[in-house]
C-alpha positions as CSV (number, residue, x, y, z in Angstrom):
1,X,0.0,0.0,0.0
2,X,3.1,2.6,0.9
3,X,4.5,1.2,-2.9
4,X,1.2,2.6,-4.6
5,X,0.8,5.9,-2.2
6,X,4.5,6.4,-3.2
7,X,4.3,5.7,-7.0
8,X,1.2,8.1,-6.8
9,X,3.0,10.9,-5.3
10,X,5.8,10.5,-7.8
11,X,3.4,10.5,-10.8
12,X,1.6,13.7,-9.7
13,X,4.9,15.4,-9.1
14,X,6.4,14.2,-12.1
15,X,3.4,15.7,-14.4
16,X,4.1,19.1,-13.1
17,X,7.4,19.2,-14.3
18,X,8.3,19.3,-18.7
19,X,11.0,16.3,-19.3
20,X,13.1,19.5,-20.6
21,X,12.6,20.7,-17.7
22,X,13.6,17.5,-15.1
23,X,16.5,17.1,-18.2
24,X,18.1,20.4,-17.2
25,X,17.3,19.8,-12.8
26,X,19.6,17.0,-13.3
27,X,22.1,18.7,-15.4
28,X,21.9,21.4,-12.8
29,X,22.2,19.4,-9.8
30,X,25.0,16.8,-11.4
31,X,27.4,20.0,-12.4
32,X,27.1,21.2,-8.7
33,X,27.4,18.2,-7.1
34,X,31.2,17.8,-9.5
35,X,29.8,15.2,-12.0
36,X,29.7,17.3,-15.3
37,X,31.3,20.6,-16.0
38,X,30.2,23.7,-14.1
39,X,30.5,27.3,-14.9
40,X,29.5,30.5,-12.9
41,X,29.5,33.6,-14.4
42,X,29.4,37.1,-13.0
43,X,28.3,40.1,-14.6
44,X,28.3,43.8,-13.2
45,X,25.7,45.3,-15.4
46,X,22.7,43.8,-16.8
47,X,22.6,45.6,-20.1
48,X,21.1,44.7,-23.3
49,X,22.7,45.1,-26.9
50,X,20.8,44.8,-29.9
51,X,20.8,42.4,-32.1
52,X,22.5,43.8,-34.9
53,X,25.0,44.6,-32.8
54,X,28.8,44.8,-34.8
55,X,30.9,43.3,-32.0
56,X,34.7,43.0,-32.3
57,X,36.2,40.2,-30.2
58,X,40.1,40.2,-29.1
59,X,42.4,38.7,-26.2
60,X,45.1,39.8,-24.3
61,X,48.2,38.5,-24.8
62,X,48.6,37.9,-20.8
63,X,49.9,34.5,-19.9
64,X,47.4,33.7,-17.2
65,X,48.9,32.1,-13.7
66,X,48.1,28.4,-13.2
67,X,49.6,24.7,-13.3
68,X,49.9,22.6,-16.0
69,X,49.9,23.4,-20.3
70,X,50.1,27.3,-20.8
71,X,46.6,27.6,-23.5
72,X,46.9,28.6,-26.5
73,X,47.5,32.4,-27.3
74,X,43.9,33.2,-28.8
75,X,41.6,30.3,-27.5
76,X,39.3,32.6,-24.9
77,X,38.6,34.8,-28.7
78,X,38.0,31.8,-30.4
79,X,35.6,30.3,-27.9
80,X,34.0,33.3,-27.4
81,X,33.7,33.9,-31.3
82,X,32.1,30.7,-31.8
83,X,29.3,31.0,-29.6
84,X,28.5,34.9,-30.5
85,X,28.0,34.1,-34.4
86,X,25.4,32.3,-33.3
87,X,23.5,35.0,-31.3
88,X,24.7,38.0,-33.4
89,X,25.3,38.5,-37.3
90,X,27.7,40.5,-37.3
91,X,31.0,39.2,-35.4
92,X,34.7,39.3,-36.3
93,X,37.5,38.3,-33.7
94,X,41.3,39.2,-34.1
95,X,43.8,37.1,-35.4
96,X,46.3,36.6,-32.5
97,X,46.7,38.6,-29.3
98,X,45.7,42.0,-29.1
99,X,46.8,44.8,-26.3
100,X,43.2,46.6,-25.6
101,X,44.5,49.6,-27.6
102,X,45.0,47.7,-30.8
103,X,42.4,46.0,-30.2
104,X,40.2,49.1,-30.2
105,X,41.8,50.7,-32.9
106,X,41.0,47.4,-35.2
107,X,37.4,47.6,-34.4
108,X,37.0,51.0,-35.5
109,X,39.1,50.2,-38.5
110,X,36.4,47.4,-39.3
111,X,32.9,49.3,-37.9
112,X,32.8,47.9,-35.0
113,X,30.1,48.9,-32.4
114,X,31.7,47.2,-29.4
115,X,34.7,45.6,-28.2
116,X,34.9,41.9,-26.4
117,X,38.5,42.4,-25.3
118,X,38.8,38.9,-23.0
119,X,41.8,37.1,-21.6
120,X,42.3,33.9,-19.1
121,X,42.9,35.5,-15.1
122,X,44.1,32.0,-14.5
123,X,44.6,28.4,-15.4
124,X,44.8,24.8,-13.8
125,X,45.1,22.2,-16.7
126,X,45.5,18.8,-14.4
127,X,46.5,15.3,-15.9
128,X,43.8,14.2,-17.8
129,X,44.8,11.2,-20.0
130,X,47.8,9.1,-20.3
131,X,50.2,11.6,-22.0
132,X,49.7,14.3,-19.5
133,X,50.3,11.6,-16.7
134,X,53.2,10.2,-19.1
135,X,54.9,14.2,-19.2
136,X,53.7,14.9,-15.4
137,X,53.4,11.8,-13.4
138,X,52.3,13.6,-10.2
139,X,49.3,12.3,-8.0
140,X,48.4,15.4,-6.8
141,X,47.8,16.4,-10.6
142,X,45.2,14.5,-11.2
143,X,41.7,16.1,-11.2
144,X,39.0,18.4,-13.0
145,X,40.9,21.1,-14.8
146,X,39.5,25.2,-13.9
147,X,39.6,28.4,-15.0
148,X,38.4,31.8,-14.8
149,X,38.1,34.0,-17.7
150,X,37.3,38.2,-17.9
151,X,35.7,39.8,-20.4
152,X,35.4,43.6,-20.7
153,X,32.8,45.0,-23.3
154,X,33.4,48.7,-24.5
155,X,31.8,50.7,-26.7
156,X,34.3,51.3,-29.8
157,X,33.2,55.1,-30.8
158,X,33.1,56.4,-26.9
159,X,35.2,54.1,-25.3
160,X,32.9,53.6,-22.8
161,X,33.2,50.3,-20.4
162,X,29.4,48.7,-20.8
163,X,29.6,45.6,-19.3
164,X,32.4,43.7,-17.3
165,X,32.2,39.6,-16.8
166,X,33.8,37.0,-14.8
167,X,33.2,33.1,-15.8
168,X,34.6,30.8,-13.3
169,X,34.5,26.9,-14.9
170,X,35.6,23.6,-13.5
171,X,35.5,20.9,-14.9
172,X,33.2,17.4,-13.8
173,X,33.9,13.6,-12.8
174,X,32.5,11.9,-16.2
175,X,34.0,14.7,-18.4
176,X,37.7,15.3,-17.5
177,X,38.9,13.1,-19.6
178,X,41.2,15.2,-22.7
179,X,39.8,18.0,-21.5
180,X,41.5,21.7,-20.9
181,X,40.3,24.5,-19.4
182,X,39.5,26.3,-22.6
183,X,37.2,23.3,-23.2
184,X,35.0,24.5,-20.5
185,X,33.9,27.7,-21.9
186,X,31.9,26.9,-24.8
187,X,28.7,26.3,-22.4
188,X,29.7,29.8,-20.6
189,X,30.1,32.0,-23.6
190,X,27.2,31.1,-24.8
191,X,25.0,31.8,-22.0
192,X,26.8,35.5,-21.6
193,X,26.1,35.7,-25.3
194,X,22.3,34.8,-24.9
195,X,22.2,37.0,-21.6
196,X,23.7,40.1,-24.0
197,X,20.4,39.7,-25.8
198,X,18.3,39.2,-23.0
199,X,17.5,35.9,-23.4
200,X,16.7,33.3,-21.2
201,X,18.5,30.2,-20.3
């Protein structure tokens, strides 16, 4: 009798809930709990562009802090190019490391409205497959690889600061495996991409 009170109970609360929805709970709750990657990001503004919006993306050619494999010299640009195209038409990134001045100076060569200048803060690539153990072979190594990334976005023509952004991203149990810590932001850029345009997760 407890068996059919509890399957009851479960049926009622599980018709309340959109399989999407119950699809990204566990998502949610498996990232916290360390099982699948986890980013947070922090923003200090909650402004809006449009979506026409020209936006320039470039990284600093700081060498961020941090154990392991130094990443590559352009991969925070490229990540966050890849998931801006998606939200925004009209998106060109830099070729290789930029100081902020070039970097505004090229996207008022180009038309630029704004300016994603971005840049790792700092890096932990830990031992992930056999190579790394192979090149490394510390214990302590092992693990979920992190990083945290800023972004600052400035208007090209006034050179005003509109939006500043700080993603923090670890990496999980079941997905460490070959995995660096520029792996970890495609998930991240994309939601600051989305919330750009006021969109919802």
């Amino acid at each position: 009798m407890r068996s059919l009170v509890l399957l009851l109970a479960l049926m009622a609360l599980g018709g309340c809930m959109n399989v999407s929805d119950m699809g990204e709970g566990v998502r949610y709750h498996m990232s916290d709990a360390g099982l699948l990657d986890h980013s947070d990001t922090t923003r200090t503004l909650s402004i809006r562009l449009q979506p026409d919006s020209f936006i320039f993306i470039g990284q600093g050619a700081f060498v961020p802090p941090g154990k392991g494999a130094v990443p590559q010299q352009n991969a925070v640009a490229e990540e966050a190019f890849k998931s801006f195209v998606e939200y925004f038409p009209l998106v060109r990134r830099a070729q290789g490391p930029l100081g902020l001045e070039d970097a505004i100076a090229e996207a008022r060569a180009v038309g630029a409205d704004y300016v994603l200048y971005t840049r790792f803060a700092r890096t932990d690539d830990r031992i992930g497959n056999g190579d790394e153990w192979y090149d490394e072979q510390a214990v302590d190594r092992l693990g979920w690889d992190r990083g945290v990334v800023q972004m600052m976005l400035i208007e090209t023509s006034t050179r005003y600061l509109i939006d500043t952004a700080r993603i923090k991203s670890r990496g999980g149990l079941l997905t460490f495996h070959d995995n660096t810590p520029q792996d970890l932001l495609a998930a991240p850029m994309r939601e600051y991409a989305r919330s750009l345009l006021g969109m919802s997760n």
